[in-house]
C-alpha positions as CSV (number, residue, x, y, z in Angstrom):
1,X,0.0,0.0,0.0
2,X,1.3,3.5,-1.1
3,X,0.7,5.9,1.9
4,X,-1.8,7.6,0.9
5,X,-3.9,4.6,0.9
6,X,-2.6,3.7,4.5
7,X,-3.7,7.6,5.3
8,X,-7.4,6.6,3.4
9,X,-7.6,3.3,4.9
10,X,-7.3,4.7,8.8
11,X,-9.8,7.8,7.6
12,X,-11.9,5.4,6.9
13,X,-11.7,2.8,10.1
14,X,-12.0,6.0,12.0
15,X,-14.8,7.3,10.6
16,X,-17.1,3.9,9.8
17,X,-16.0,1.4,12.6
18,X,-14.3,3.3,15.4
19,X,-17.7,4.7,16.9
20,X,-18.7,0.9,17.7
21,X,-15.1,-0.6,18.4
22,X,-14.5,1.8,21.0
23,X,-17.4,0.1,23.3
24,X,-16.0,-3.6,22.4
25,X,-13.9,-6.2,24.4
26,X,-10.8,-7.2,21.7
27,X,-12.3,-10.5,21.3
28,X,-16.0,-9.3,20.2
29,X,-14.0,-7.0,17.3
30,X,-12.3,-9.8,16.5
31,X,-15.0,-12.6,15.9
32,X,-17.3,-9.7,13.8
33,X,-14.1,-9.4,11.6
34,X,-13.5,-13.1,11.2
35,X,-17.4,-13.6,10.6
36,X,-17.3,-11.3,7.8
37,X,-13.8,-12.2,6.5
38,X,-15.5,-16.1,6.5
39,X,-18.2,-14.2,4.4
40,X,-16.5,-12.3,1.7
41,X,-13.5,-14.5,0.0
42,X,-12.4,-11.8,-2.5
43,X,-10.5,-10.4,0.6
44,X,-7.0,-10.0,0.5
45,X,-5.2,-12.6,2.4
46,X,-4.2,-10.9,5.3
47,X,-6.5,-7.8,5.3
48,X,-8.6,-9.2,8.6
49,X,-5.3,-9.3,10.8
50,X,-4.3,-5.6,9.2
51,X,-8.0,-4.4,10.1
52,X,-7.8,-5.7,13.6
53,X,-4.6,-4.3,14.7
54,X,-5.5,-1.0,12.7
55,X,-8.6,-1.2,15.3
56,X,-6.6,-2.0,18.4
57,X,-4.1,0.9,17.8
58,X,-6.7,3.5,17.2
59,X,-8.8,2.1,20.2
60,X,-6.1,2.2,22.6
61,X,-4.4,5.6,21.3
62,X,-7.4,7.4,22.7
């Protein structure tokens, strides 16, 4: 990823999954994102572990 997609891609956590993460134990983000990384295939392999710690850095920055 060029850095302006890293930028976009935490815009976007922030903006569309932070406001729910924030009141979530680690383990109930991490079974939503397996649940819909079991769901949707055309994922890139890897993109559910990048998505979670994305989450836990934002959520524990704050």
């Amino acid at each position: 990823m060029t850095q302006e997609e890293i930028e976009e891609f935490k815009t976007v956590i922030a903006r569309t999954i932070m406001q729910n993460a924030t009141n979530m134990t680690e383990e109930q983000i991490k079974n939503i994102i397996d649940l819909v990384s079991k769901e949707n295939k055309n994922l890139p392999l890897g993109f559910s572990n990048m998505l979670y710690e994305q989450i836990l850095l934002m959520k524990y920055k704050n």
